[in-house]
OpenMM code with the backbone's topology and positions (N, CA, C; nanometers):
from openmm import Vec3, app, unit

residues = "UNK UNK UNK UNK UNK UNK UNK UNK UNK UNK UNK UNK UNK UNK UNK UNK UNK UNK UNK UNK UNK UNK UNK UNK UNK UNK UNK UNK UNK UNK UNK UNK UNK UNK UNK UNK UNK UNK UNK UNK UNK UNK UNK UNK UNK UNK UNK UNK UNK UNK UNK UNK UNK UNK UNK UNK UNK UNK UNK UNK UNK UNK UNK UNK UNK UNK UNK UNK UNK UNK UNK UNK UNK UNK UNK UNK UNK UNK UNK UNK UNK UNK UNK UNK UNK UNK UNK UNK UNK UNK UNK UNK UNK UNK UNK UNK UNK UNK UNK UNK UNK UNK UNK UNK UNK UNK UNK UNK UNK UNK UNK UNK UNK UNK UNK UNK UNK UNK UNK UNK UNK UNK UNK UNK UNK UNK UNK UNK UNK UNK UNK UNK UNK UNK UNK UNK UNK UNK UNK UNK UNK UNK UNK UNK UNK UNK UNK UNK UNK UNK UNK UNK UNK UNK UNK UNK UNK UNK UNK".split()
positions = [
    Vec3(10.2851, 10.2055, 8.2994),
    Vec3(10.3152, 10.3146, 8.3897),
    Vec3(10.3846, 10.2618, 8.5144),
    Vec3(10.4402, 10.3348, 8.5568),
    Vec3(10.5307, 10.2924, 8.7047),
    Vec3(10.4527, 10.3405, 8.8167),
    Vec3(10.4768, 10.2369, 8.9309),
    Vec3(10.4353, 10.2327, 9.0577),
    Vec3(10.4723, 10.3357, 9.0886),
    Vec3(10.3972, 10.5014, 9.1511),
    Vec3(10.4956, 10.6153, 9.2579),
    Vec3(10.4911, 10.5316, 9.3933),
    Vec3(10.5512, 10.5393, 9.4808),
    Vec3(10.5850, 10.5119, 9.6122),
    Vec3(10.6716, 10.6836, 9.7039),
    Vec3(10.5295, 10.7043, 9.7781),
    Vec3(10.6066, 10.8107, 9.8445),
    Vec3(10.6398, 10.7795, 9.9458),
    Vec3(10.6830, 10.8179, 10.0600),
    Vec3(10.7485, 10.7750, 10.2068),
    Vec3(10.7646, 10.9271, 10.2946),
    Vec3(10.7535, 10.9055, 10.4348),
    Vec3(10.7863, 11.0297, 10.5246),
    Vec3(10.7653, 10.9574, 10.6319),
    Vec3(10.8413, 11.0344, 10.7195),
    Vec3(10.8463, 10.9592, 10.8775),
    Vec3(10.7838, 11.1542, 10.9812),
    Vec3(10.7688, 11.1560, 11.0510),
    Vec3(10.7135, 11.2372, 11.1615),
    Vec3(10.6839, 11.3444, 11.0685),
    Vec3(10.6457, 11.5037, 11.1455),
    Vec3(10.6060, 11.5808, 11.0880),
    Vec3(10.5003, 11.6617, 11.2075),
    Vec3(10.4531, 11.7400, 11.1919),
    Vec3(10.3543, 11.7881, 11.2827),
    Vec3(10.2147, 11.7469, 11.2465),
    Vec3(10.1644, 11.6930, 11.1703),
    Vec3(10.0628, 11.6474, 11.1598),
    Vec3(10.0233, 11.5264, 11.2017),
    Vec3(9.8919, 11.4767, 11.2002),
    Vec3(9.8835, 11.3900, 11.2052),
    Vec3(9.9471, 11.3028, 11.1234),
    Vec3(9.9290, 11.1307, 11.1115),
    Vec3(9.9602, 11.0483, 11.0338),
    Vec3(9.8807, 11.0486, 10.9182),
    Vec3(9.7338, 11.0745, 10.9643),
    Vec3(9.6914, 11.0554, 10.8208),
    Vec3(9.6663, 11.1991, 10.7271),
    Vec3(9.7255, 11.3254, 10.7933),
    Vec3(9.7341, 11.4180, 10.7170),
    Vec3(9.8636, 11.4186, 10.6292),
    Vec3(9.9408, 11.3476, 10.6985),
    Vec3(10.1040, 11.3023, 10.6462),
    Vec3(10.0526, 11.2241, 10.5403),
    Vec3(10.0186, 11.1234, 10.5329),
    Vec3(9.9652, 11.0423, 10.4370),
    Vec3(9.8925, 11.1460, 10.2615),
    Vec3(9.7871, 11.2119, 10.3345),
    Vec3(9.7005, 11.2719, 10.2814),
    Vec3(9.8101, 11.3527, 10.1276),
    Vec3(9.9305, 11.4546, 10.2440),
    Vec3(10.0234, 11.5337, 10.1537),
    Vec3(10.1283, 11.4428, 10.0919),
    Vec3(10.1377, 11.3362, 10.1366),
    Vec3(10.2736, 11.2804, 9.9998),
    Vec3(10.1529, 11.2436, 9.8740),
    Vec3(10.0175, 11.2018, 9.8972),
    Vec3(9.9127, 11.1584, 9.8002),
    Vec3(9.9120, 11.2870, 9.7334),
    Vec3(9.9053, 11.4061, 9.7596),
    Vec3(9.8928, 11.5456, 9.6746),
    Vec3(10.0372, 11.5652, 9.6081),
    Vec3(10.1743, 11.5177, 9.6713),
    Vec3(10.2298, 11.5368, 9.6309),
    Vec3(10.2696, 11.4766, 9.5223),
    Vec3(10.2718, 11.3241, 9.5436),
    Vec3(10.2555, 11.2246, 9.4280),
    Vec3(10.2076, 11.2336, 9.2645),
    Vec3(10.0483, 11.3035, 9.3055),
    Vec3(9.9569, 11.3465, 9.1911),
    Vec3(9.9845, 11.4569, 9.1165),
    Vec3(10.1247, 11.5526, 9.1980),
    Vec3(10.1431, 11.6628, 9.1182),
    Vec3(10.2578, 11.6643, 9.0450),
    Vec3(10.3557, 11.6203, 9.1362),
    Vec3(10.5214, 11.5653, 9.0827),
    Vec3(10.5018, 11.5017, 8.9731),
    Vec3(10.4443, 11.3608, 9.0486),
    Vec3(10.4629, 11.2077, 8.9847),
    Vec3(10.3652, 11.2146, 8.7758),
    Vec3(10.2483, 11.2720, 8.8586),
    Vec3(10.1617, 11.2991, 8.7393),
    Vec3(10.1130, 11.3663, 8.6414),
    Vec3(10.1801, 11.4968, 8.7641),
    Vec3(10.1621, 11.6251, 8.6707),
    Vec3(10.0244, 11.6808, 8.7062),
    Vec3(9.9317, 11.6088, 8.7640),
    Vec3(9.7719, 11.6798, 8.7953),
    Vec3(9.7877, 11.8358, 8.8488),
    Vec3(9.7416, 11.9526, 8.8757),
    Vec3(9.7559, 12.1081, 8.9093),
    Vec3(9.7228, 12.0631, 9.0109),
    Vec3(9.6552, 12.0132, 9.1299),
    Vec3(9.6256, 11.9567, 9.2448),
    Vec3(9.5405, 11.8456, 9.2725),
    Vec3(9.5495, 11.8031, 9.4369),
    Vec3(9.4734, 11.7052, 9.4632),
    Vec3(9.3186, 11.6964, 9.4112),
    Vec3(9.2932, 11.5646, 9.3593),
    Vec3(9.1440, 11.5758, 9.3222),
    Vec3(9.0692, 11.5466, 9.4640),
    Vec3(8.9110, 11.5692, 9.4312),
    Vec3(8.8484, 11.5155, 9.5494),
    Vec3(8.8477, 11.3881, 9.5625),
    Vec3(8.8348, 11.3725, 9.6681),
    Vec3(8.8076, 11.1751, 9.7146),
    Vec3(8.7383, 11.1419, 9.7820),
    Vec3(8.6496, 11.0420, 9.7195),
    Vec3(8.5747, 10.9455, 9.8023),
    Vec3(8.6192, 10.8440, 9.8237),
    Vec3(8.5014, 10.7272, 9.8965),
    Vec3(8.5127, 10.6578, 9.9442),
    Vec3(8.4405, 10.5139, 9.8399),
    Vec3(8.4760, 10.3939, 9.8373),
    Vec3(8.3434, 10.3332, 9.7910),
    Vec3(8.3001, 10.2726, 9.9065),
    Vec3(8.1723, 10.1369, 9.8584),
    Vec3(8.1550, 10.1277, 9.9656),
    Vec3(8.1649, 10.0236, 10.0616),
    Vec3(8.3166, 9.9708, 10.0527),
    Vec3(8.4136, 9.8957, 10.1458),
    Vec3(8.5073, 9.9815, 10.2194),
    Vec3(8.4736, 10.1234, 10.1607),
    Vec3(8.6087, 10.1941, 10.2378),
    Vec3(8.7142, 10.2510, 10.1554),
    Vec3(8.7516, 10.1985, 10.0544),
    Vec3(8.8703, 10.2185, 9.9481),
    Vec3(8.8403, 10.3363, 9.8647),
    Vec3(8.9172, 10.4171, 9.9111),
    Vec3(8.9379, 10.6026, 9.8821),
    Vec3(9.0001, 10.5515, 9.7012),
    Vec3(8.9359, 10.7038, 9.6562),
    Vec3(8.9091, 10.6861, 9.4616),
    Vec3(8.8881, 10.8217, 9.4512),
    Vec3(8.9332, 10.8739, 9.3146),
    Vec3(8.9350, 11.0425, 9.2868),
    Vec3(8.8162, 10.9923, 9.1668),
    Vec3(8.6401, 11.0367, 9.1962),
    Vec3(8.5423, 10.9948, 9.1139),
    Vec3(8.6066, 11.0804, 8.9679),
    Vec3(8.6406, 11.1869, 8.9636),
    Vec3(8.6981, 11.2536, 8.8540),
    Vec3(8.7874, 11.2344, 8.7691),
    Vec3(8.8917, 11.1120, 8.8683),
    Vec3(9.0232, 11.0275, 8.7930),
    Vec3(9.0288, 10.9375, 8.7825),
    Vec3(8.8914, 10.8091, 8.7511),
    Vec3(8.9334, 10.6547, 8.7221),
    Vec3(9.0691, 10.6651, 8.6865),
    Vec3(9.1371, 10.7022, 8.6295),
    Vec3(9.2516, 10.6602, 8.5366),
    Vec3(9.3611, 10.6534, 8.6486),
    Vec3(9.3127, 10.7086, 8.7544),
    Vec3(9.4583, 10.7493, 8.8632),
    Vec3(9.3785, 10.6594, 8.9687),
    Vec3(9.4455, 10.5162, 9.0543),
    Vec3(9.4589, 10.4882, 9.1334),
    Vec3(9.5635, 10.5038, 9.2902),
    Vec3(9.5447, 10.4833, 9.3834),
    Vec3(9.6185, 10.5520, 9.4765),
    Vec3(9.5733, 10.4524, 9.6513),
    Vec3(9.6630, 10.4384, 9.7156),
    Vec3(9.6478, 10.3416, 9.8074),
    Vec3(9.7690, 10.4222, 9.9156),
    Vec3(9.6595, 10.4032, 10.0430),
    Vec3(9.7342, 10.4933, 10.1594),
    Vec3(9.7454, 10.4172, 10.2448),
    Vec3(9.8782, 10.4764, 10.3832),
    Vec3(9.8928, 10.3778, 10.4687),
    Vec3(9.9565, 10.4449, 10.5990),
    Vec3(9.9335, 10.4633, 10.7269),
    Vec3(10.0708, 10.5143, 10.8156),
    Vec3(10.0591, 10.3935, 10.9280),
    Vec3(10.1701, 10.4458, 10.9721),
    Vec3(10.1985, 10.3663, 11.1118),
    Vec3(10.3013, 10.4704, 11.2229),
    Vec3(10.2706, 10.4375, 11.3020),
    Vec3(10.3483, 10.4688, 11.4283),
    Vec3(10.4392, 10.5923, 11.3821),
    Vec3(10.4144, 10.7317, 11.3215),
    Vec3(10.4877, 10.8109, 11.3133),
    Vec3(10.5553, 10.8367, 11.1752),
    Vec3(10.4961, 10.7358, 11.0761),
    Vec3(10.5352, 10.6987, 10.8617),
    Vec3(10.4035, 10.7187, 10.8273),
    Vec3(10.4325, 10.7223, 10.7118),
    Vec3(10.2869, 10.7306, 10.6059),
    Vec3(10.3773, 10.6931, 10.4747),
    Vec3(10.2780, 10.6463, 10.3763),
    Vec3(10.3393, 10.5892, 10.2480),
    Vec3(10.2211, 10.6445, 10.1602),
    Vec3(10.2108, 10.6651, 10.0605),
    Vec3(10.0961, 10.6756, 9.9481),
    Vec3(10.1636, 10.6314, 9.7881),
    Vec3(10.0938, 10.5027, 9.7859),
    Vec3(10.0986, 10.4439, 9.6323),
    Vec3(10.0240, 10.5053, 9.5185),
    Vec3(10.0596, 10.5223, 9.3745),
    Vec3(9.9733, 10.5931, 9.3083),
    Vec3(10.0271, 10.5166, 9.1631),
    Vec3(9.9431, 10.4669, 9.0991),
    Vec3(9.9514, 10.3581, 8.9817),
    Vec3(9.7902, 10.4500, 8.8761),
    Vec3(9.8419, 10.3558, 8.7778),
    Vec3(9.7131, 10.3712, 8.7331),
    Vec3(9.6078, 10.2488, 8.6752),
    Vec3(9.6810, 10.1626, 8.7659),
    Vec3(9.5665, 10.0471, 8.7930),
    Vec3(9.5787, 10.0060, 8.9568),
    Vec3(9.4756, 9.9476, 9.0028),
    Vec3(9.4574, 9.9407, 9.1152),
    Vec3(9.5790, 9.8588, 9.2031),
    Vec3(9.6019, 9.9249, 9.3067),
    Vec3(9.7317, 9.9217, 9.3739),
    Vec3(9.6993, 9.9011, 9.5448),
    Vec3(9.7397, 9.8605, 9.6104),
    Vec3(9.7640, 9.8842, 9.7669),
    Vec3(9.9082, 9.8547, 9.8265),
    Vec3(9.9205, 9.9097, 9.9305),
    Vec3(9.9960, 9.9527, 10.0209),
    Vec3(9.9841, 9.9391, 10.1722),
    Vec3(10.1054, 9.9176, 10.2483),
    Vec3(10.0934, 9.9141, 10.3676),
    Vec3(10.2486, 9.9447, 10.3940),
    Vec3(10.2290, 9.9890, 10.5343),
    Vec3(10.3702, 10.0378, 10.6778),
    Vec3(10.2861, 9.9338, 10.7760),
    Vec3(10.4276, 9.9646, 10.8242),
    Vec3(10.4260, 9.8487, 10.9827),
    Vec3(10.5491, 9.9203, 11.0542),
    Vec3(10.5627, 9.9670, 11.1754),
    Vec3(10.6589, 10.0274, 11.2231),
    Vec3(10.7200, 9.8437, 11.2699),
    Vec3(10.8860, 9.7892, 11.2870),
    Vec3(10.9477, 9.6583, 11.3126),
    Vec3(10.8891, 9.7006, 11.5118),
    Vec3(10.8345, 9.6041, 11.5346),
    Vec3(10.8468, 9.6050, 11.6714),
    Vec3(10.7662, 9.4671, 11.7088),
    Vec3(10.8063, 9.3926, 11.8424),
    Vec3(10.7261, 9.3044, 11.8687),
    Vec3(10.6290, 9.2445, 11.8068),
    Vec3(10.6006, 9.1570, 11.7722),
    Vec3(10.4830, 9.1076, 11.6572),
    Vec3(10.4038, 9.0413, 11.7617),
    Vec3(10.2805, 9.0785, 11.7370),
    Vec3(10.1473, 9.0199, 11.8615),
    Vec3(10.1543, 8.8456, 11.8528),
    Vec3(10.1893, 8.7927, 11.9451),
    Vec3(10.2108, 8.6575, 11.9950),
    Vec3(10.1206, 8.5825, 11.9387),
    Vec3(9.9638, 8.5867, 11.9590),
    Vec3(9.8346, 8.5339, 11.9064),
    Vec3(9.8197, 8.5313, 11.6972),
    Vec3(9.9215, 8.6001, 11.6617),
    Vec3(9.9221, 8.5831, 11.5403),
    Vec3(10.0191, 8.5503, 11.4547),
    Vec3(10.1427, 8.5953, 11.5039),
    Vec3(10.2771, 8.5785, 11.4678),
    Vec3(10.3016, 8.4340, 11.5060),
    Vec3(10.2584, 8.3756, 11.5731),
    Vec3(10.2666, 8.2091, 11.5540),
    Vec3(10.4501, 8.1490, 11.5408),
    Vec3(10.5160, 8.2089, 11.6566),
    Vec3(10.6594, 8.1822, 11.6938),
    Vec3(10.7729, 8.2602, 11.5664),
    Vec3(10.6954, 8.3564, 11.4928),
    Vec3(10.7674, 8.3893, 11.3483),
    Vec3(10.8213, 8.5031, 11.3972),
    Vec3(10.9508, 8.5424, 11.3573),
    Vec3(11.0456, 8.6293, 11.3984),
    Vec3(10.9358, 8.7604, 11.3873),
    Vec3(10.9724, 8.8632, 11.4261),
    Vec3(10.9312, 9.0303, 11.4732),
    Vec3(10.8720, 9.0493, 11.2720),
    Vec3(11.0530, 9.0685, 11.2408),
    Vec3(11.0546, 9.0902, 11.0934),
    Vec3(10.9730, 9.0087, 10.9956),
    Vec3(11.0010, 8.8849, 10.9935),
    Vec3(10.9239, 8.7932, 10.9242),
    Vec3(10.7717, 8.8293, 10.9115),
    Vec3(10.6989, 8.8346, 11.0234),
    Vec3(10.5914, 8.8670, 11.0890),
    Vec3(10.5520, 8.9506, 10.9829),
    Vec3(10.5930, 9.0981, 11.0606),
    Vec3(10.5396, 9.2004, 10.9339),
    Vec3(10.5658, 9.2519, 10.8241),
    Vec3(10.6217, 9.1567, 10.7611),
    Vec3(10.6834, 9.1645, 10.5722),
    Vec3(10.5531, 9.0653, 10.5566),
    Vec3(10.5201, 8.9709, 10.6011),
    Vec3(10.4179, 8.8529, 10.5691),
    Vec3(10.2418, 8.9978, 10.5780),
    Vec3(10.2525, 9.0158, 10.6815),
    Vec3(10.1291, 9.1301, 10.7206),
    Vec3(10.1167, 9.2214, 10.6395),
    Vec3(10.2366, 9.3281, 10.5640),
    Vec3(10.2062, 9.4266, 10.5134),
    Vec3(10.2022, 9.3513, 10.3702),
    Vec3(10.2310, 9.2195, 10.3564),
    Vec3(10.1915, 9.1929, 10.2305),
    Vec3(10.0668, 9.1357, 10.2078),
    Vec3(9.9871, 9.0784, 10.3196),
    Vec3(9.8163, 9.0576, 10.3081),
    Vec3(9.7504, 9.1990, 10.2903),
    Vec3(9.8187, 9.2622, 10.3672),
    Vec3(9.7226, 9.4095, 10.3537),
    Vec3(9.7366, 9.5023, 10.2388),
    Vec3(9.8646, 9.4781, 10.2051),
    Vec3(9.8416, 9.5515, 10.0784),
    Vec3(9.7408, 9.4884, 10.0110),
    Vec3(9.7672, 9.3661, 9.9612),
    Vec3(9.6624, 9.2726, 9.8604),
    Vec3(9.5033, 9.2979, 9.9424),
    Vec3(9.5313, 9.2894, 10.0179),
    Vec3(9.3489, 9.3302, 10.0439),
    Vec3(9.3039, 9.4845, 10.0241),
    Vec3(9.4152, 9.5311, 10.0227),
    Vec3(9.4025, 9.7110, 10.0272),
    Vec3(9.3446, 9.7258, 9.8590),
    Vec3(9.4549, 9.6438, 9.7855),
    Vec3(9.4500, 9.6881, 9.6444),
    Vec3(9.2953, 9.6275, 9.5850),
    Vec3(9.2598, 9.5222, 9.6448),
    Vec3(9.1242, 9.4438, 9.6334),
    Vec3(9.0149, 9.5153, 9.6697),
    Vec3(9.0735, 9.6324, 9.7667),
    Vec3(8.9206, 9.7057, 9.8369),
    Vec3(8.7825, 9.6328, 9.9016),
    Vec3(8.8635, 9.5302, 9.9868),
    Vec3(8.8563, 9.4337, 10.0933),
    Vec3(8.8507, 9.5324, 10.2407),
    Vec3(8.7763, 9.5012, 10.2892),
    Vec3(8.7852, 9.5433, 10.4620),
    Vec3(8.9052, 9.4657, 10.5488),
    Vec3(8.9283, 9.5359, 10.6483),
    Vec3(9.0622, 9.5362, 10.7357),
    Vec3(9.0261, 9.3645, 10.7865),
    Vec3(8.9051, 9.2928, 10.7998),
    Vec3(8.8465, 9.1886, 10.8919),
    Vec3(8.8831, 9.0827, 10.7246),
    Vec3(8.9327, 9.0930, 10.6496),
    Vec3(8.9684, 8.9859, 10.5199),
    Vec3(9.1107, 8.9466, 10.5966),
    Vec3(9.1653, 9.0247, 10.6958),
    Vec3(9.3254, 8.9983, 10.7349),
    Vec3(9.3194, 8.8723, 10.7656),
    Vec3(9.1816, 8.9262, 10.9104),
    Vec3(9.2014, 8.7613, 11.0067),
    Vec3(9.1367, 8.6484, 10.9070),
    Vec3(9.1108, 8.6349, 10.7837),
    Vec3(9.0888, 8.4969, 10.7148),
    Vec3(9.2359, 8.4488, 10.6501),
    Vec3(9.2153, 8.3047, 10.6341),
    Vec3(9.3864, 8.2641, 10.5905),
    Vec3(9.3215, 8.2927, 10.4436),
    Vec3(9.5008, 8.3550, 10.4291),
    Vec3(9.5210, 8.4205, 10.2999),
    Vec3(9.6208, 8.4205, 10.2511),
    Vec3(9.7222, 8.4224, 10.1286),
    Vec3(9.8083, 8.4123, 10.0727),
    Vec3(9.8396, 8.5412, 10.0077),
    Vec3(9.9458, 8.6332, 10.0008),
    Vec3(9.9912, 8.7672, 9.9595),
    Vec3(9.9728, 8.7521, 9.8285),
    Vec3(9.9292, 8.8737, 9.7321),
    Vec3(9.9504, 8.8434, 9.5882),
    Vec3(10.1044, 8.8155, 9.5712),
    Vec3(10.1827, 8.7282, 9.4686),
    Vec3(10.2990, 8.7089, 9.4614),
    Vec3(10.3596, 8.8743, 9.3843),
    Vec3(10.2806, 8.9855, 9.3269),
    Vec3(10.3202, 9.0555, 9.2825),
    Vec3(10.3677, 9.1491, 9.3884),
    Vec3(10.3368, 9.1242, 9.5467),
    Vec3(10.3617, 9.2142, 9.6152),
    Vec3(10.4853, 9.2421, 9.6121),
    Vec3(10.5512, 9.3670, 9.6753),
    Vec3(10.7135, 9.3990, 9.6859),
    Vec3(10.7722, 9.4344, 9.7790),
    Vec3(10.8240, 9.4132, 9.8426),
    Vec3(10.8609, 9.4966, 10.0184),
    Vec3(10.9733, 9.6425, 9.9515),
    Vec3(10.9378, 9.7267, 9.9654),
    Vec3(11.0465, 9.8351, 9.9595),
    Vec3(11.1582, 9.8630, 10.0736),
    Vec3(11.2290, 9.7519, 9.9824),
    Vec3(11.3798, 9.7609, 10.1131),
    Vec3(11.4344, 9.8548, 10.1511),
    Vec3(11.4529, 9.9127, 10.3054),
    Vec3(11.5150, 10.0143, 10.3374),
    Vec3(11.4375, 10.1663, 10.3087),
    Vec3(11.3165, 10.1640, 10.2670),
    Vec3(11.2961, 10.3185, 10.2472),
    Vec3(11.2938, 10.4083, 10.3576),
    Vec3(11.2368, 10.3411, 10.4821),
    Vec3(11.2676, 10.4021, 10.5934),
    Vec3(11.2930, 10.3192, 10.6985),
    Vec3(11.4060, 10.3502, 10.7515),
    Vec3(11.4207, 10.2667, 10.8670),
    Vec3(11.3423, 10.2317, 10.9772),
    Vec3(11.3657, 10.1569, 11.0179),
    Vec3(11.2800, 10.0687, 11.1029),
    Vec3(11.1633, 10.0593, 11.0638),
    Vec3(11.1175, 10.0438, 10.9107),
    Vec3(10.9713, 10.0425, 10.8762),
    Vec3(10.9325, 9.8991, 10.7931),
    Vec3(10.8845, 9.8052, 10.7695),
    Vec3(10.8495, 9.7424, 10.6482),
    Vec3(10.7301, 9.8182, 10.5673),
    Vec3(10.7517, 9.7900, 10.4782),
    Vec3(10.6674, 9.8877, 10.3556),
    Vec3(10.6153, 9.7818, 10.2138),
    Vec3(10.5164, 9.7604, 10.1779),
    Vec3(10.4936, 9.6763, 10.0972),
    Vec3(10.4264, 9.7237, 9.9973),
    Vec3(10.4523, 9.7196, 9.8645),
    Vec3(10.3035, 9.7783, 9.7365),
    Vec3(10.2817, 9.6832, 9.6197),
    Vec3(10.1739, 9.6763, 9.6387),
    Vec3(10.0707, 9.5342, 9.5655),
    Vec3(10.0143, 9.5889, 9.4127),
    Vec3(10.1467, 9.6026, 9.3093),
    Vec3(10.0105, 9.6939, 9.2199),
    Vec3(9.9188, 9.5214, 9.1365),
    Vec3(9.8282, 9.5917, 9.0737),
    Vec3(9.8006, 9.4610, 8.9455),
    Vec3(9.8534, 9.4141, 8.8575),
    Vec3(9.9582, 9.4327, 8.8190),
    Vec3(10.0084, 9.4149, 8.7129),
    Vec3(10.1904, 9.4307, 8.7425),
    Vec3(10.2414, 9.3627, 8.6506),
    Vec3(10.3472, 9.3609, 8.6769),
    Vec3(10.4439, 9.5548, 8.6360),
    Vec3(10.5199, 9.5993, 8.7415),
    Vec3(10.5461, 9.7311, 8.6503),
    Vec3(10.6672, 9.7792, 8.7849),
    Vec3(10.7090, 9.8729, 8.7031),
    Vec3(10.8569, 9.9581, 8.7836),
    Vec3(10.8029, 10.0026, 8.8862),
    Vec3(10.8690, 10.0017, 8.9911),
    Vec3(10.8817, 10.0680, 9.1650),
    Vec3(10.9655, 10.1748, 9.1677),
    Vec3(10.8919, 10.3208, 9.1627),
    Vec3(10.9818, 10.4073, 9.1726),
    Vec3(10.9190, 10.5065, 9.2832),
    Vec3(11.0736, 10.5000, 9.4046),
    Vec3(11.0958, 10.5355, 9.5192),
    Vec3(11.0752, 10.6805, 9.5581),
    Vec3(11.0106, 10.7792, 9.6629),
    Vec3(11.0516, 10.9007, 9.6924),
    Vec3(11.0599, 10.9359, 9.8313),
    Vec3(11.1598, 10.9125, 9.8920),
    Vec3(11.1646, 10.9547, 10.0441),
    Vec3(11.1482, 11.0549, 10.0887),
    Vec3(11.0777, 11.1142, 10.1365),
    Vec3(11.0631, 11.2684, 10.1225),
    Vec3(11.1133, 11.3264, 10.2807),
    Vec3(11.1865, 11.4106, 10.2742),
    Vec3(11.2286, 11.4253, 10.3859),
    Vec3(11.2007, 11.5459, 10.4696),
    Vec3(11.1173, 11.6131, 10.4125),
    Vec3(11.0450, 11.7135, 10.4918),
    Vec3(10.9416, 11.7774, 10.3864),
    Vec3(10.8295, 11.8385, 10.4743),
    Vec3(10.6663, 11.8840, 10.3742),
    Vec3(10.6311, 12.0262, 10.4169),
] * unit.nanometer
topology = app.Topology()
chain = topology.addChain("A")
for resn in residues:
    res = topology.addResidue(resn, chain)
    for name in ("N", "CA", "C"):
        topology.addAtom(name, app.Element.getBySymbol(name[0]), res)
């Protein structure tokens, strides 16, 4: 099965309601489901439709984006709006460099269903990660599925 990758930049909602609707949208387009299932949580945090093992799904916003990955093996995702990279971690590494390296730990910890505090341990990106070049500007965007499989893009440009 292929990676969905949705994308959106502003909107009147919040970020993570932005998030929330490309994930409904994903599951209905991408999958065909009649609507969003319910979701929990487990218990690291990592949101799961108890009704859809079969459908995995990994969320993310930043600064005004949201992304929602949807595989059907376990997947994560991350945004990073390009701006200044915090000095204390970026360790003299360009802005960009910085957070293509970041959104690719976090995806891999996202898709692991790892807590946000696995970042600050040294860690190495899964090599399966992918940066989605250009989906939205000024954004890096990264999706970690398990397995090797197609990246297919949806920019969505209004909800």
């Amino acid at each position: 099965m292929n990676v969905f990758l949705y994308a959106a930049q502003g909107g009147a909602e919040s970020e993570h309601e932005l998030a929330l609707r490309l994930l409904a949208m994903a599951v209905t387009q991408a999958l065909g489901l009649p609507s969003l299932p319910e979701i929990s949580r487990e218990a690291g945090g990592k949101p799961f439709f108890p009704s859809r093992p079969d459908v995995c799904f990994s969320l993310s916003h930043s600064r005004g984006a949201a992304v929602c990955a949807v595989h059907n093996r376990p997947v994560g995702v991350d945004i990073e709006k390009i701006r200044p990279a915090p000095a204390r971690l970026a360790a003299g590494m360009a802005d960009e460099a910085f957070f293509r390296l970041w959104t690719a730990k976090e995806a891999t910890i996202k898709r692991q269903g790892l807590g946000v505090e696995a970042l600050l341990r040294p860690m190495e990106p899964d090599p399966l990660c992918r940066c989605a070049e250009d989906l939205l500007e000024g954004y890096i965007v990264t999706v970690c599925p398990s397995e090797e499989a197609e990246l297919r893009t949806v920019r969505v440009e209004s909800l």
